[in-house]
C-alpha positions as CSV (number, residue, x, y, z in Angstrom):
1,X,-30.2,46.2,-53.6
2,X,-28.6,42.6,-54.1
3,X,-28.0,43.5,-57.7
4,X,-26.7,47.2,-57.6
5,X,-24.0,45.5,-54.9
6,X,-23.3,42.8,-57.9
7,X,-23.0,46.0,-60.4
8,X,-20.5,48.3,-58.4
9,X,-18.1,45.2,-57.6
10,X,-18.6,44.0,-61.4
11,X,-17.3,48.0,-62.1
12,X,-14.4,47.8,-59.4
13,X,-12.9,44.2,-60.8
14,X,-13.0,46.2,-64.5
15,X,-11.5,49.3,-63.3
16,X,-8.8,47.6,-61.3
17,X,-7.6,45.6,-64.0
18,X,-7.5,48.2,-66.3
19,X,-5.5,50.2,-64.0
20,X,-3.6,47.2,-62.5
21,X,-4.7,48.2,-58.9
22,X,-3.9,45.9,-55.8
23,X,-4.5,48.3,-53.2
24,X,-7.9,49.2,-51.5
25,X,-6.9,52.7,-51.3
26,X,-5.7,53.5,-54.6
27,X,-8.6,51.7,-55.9
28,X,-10.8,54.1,-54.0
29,X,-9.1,57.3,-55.8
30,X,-9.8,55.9,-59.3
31,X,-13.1,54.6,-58.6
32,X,-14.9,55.9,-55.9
33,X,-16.1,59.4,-57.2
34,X,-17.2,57.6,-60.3
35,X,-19.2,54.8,-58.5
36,X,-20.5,57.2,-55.8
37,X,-22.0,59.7,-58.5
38,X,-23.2,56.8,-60.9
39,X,-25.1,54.6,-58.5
40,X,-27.7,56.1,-55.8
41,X,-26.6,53.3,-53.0
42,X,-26.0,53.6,-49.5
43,X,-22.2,55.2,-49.6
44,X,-20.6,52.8,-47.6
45,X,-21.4,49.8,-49.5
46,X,-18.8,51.5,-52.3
47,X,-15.5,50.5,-50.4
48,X,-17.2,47.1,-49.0
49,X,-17.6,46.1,-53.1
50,X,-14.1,47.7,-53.6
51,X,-12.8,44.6,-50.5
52,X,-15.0,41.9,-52.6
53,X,-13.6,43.0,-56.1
54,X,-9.7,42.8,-55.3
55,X,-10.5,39.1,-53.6
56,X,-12.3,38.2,-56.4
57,X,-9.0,39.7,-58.3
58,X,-6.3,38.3,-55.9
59,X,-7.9,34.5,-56.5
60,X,-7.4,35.3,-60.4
61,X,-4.0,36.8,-59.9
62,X,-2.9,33.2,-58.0
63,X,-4.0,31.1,-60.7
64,X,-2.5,33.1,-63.6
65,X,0.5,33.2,-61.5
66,X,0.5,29.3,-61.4
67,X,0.2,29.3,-65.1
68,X,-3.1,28.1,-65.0
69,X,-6.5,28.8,-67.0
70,X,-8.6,31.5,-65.8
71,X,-11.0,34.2,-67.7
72,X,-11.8,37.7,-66.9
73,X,-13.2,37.5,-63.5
74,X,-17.4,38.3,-63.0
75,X,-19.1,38.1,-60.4
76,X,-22.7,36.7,-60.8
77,X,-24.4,35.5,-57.6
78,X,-26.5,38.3,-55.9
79,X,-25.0,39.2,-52.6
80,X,-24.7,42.6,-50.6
81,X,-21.7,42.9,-47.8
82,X,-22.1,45.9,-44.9
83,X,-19.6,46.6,-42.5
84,X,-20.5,46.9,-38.9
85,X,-20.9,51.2,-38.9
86,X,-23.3,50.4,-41.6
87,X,-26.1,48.1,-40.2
88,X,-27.9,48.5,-36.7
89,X,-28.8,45.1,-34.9
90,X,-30.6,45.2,-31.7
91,X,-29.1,41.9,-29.6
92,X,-31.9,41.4,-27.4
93,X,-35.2,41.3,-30.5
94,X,-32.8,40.8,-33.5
95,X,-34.4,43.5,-35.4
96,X,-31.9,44.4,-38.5
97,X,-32.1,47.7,-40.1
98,X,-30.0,47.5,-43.5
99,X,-29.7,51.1,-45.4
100,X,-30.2,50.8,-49.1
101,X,-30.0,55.0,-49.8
102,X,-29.9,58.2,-47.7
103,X,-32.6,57.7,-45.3
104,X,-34.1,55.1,-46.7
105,X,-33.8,51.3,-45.1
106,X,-35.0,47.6,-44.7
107,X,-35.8,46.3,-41.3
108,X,-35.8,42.9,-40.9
109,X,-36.7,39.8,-38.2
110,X,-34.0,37.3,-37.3
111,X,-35.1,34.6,-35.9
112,X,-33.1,34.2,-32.5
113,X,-32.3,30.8,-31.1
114,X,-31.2,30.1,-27.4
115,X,-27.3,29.4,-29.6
116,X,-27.5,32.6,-31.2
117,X,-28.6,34.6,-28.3
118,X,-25.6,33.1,-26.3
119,X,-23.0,35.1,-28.3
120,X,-25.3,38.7,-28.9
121,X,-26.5,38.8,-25.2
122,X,-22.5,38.3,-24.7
123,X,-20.9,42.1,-24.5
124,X,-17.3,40.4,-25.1
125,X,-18.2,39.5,-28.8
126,X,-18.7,42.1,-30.9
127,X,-20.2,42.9,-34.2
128,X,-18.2,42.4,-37.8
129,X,-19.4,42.6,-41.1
130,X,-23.0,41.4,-42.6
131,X,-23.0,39.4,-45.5
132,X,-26.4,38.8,-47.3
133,X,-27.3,36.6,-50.0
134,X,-30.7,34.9,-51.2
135,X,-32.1,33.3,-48.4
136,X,-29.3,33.6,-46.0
137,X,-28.0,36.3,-43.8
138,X,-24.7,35.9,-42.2
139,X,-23.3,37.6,-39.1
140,X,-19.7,37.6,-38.8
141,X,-18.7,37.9,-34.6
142,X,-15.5,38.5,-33.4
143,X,-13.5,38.9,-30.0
144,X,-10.1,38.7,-28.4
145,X,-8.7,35.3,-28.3
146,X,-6.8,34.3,-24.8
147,X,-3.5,33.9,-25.0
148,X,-2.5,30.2,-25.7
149,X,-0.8,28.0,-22.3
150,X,2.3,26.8,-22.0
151,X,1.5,22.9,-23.4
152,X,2.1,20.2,-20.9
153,X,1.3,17.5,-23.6
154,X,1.3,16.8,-27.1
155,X,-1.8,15.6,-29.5
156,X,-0.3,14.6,-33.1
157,X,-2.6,13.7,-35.3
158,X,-2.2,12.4,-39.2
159,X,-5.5,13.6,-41.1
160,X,-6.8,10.8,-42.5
161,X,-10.2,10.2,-45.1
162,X,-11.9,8.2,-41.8
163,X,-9.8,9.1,-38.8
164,X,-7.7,11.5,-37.0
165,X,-4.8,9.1,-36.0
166,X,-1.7,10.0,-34.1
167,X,-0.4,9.6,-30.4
168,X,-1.5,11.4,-26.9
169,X,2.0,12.5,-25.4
170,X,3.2,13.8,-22.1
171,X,6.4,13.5,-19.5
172,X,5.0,10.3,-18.7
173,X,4.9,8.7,-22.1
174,X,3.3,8.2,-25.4
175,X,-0.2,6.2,-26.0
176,X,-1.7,5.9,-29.6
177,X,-5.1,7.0,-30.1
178,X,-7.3,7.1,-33.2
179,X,-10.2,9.8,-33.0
180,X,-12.8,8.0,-35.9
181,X,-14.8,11.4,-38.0
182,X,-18.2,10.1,-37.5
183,X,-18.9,7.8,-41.1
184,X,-17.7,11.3,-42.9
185,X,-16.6,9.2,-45.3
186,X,-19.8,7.0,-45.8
187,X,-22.0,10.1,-45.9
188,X,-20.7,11.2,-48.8
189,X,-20.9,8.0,-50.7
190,X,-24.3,7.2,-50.0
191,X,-25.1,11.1,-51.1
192,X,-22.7,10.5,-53.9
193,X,-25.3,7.6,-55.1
194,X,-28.4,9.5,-54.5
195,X,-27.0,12.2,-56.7
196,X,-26.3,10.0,-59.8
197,X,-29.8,8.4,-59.5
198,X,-31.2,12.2,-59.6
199,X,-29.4,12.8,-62.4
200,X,-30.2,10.0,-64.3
201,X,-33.9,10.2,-63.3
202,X,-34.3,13.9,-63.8
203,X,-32.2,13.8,-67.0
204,X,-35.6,15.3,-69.5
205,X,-35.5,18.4,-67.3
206,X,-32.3,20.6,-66.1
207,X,-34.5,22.4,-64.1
208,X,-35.8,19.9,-62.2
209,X,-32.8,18.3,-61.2
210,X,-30.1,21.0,-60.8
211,X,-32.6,21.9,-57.6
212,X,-32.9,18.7,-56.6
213,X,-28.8,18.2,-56.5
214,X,-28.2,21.7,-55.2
215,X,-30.9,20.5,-52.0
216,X,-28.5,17.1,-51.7
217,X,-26.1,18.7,-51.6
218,X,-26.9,20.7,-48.8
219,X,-28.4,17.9,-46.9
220,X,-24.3,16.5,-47.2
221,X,-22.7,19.7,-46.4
222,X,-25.0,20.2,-43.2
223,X,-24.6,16.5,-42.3
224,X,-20.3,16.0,-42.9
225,X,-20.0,19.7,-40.8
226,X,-22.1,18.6,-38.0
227,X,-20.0,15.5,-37.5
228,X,-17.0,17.4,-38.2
229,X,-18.2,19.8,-35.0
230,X,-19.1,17.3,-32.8
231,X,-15.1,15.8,-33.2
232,X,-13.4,19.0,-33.1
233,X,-15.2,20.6,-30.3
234,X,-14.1,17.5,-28.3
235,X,-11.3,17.5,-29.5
236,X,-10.2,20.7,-28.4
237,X,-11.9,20.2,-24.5
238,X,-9.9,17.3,-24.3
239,X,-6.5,18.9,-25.3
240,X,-7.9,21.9,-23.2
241,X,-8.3,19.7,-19.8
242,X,-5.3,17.7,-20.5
243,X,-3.0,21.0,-21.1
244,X,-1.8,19.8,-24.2
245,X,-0.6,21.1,-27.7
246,X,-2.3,20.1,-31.2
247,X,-0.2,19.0,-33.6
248,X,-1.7,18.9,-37.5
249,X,-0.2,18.4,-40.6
250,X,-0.1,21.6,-42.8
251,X,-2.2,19.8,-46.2
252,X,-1.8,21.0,-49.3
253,X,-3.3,18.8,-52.2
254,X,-1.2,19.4,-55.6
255,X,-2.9,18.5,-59.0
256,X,-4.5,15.1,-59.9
257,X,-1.0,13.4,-61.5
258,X,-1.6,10.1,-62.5
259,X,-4.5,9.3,-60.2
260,X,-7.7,7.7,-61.5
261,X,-11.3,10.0,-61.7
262,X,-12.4,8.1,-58.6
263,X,-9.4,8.8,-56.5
264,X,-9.5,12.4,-57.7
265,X,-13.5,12.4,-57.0
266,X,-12.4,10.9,-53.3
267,X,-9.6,13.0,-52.4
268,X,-11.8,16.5,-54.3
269,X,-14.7,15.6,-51.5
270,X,-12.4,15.0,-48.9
271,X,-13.1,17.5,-46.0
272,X,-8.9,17.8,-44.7
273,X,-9.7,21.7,-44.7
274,X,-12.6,21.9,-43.3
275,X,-11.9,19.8,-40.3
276,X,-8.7,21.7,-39.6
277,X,-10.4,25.1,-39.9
278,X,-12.7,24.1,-37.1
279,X,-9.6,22.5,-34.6
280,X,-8.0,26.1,-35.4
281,X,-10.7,28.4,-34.6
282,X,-12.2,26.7,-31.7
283,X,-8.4,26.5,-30.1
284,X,-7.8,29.8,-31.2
285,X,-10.9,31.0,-28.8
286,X,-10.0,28.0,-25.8
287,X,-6.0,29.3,-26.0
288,X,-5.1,26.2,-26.8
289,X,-1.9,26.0,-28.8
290,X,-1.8,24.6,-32.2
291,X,1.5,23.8,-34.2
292,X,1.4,22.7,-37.7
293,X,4.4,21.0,-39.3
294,X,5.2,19.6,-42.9
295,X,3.5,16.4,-43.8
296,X,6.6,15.4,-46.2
297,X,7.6,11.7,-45.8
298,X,5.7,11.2,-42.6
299,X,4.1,7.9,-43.5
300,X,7.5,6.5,-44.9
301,X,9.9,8.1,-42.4
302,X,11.1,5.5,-39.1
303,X,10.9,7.2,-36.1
304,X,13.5,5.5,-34.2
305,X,15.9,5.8,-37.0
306,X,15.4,7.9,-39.4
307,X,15.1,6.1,-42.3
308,X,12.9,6.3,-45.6
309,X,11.2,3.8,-47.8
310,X,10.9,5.0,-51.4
311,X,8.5,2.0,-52.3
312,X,4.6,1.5,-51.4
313,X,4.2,0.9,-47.4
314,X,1.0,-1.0,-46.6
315,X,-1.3,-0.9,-43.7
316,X,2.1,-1.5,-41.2
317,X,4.8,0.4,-41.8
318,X,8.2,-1.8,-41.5
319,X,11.7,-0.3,-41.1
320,X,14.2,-1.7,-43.3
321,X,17.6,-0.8,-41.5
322,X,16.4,-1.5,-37.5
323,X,13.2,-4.1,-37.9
324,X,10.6,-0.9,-36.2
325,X,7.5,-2.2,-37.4
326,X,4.0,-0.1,-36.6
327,X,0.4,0.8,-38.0
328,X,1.2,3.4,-40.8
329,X,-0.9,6.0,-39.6
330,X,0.3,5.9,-36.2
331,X,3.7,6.2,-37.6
332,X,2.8,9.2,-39.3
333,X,1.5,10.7,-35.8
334,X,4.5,9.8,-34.0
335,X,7.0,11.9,-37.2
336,X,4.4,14.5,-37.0
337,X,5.2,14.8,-33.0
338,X,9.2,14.4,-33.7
339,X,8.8,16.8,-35.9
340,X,7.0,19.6,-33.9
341,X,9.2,18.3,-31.0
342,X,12.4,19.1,-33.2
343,X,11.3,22.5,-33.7
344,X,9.2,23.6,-30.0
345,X,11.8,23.9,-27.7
346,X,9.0,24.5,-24.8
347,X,6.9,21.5,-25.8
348,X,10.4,19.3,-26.1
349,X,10.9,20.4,-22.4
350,X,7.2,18.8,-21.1
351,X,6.8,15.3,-23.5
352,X,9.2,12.8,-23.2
353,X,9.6,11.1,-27.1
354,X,9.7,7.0,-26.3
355,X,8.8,5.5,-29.6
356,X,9.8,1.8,-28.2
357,X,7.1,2.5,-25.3
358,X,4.3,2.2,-28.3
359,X,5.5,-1.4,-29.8
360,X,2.8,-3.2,-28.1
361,X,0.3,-0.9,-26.9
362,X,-3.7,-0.6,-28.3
363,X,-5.0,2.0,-29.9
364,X,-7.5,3.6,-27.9
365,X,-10.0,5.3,-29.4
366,X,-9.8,9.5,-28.5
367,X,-13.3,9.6,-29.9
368,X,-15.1,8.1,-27.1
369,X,-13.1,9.8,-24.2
370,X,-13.9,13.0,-25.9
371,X,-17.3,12.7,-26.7
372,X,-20.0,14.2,-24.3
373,X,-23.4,13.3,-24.9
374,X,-25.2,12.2,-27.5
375,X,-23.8,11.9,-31.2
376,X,-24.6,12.1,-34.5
377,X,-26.9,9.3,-35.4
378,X,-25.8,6.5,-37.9
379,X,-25.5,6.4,-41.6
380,X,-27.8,3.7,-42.8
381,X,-25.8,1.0,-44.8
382,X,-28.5,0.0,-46.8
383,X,-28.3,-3.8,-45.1
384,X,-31.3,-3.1,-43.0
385,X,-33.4,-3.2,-45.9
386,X,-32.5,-6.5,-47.0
């Protein structure tokens, strides 16, 4: 079933660049009497490979667009996508019946934990789409988000590789605060070692060691996202109970110009996406407001004047014209927050912007007046050992 769903999107991506089709519909008149009579599937799998082909198409539209290299697309890993008229899932047993043709169908046994019986046994979320692939089943849920609060505060943060660093504002003032990711960072060297011993060990057999790298690999990803959950999820409670806006910085990474393969290797595996797709969603379902502003020149940029610096800054930023002097990163929270400020005219009205206030203040670390409970444990160093 996996591999007829491969086929018919394999058929769609051919057929819609032959026809240079962009549109699901008019895709469906040129290719959906053909598939439908060709291939003895479950009907409505046709216009969920139709959806999957023009992404796959749309991704190789973008790169040709930004004159870069890209072949015919294919796609090759098994998968099957249903929407929600197409599947039946009973909440309470998790019993999944999946259609293959006409009458015919799989049933199935998800395993239910106490986390995923706390959305199905919950009427307000409601189905989406089922996406399955070898070894994994995934469940898309959905439901109406609340409608975001007027902010009371500000939280500007600059997305650094070990910290989310920035400044906790409100009518009464500003107070820097540094919100640490958990030894993201460390993870991923100490998997970045273990993966080049592998490879060097394994070297005689390809086999061997591209599942042993795929299952490290896994071991990071699972590792760096529950860290990553852990600090956004308290994150967002903590704007949530303080009323306050998040304020991110809106990343793009361009091309690797004139930086050095480890650089590129650090910034490649650095998780600035991922971390800001988890603030976004979980705010988007706690209505909490987010507002995300152009990182341009933040780190350079004075607060209190206005002025750039063309040249390297260090650790501490240091104005040239007025003498402001502050940690760089902090600086770059307290533009970010001018910024936003500059173009919110609601949250202008509730914080008060008092860069001076911060000349002599401590950091405080957000992390520990977020964090609930108990954390992620510690990355070994390797010192123990010694």
């Amino acid at each position: 079933m996996l591999s007829e769903f491969r086929l018919l999107v394999n058929e769609s991506i051919r057929v819609a660049l032959r026809e240079d089709l962009r549109s699901r519909a008019r895709l469906a008149r040129a290719a959906y009497q053909v598939l439908s009579c060709g291939h003895a599937v479950y009907k409505q799998y046709i216009p969920s490979a139709f959806e999957v082909a023009l992404a796959v198409l749309k991704a190789h539209r973008r790169r040709l667009k930004r004159t870069k290299r890209s072949s015919v697309p294919y796609m090759r890993k098994l998968m099957l996508k249903a929407e929600n008229q197409s599947y039946r899932l009973d909440r309470e047993t998790g019993r999944l019946r999946i259609p293959v043709r006409g009458t015919e169908g799989v049933q199935l046994q998800l395993p239910l934990s106490e986390w995923h019986r706390s959305f199905l046994s919950d009427p307000a979320w409601g189905l989406g789409s089922l996406t399955v692939v070898p070894g994994k089943i995934i469940l898309v849920v959905r439901r109406e988000a609340p409608k975001a609060y007027e902010p009371e505060g500000a939280i500007a943060l600059d997305t650094n590789e070990d910290s989310l660093d920035g400044v906790v504002a409100s009518d009464e003032g500003m107070v820097p605060a540094m919100l640490p990711l958990g030894g993201v960072r460390q993870i991923q060297q100490t998997h970045f070692r273990r993966r080049r011993r592998l490879a060097a060990k394994k070297a005689g057999d390809r086999r061997v060691m591209r599942r042993l790298l795929n299952r490290e690999g896994r071991r990071e990803r699972s590792r760096v996202r529950q860290r990553l959950h852990l600090v956004s999820k308290g994150l967002v409670q903590f704007a949530k109970n303080g009323q306050a806006a998040i304020i991110l910085e809106d990343l793009t990474l361009h091309g690797a110009r004139g930086r050095s393969h480890r650089m590129n290797r650090r910034l490649s595996s650095w998780p600035r996406r991922e971390i800001h797709r988890q603030i976004e969603y979980k705010t988007a379902l706690a209505g909490v407001p987010v507002i995300k502003v152009n990182p341009q020149w933040t780190s350079k940029t004075c607060p209190v004047c206005g002025a750039r610096r063309r040249d390297r800054v260090g650790q501490v930023f240091v104005c040239l014209h007025c003498d402001w002097e502050m940690d760089r990163q902090i600086n770059a929270g307290m533009n970010i927050l001018k910024t936003a400020l500059a173009s919110n005219e609601a949250l202008a009205r509730a914080v008060r912007f008092q860069p001076g206030a911060l000349r002599h203040d401590v950091v405080s670390p957000l992390y520990d007046l977020v964090r609930g409970g108990p954390s992620a444990r510690d990355e070994p160093s390797g010192v123990e050992r010694c």
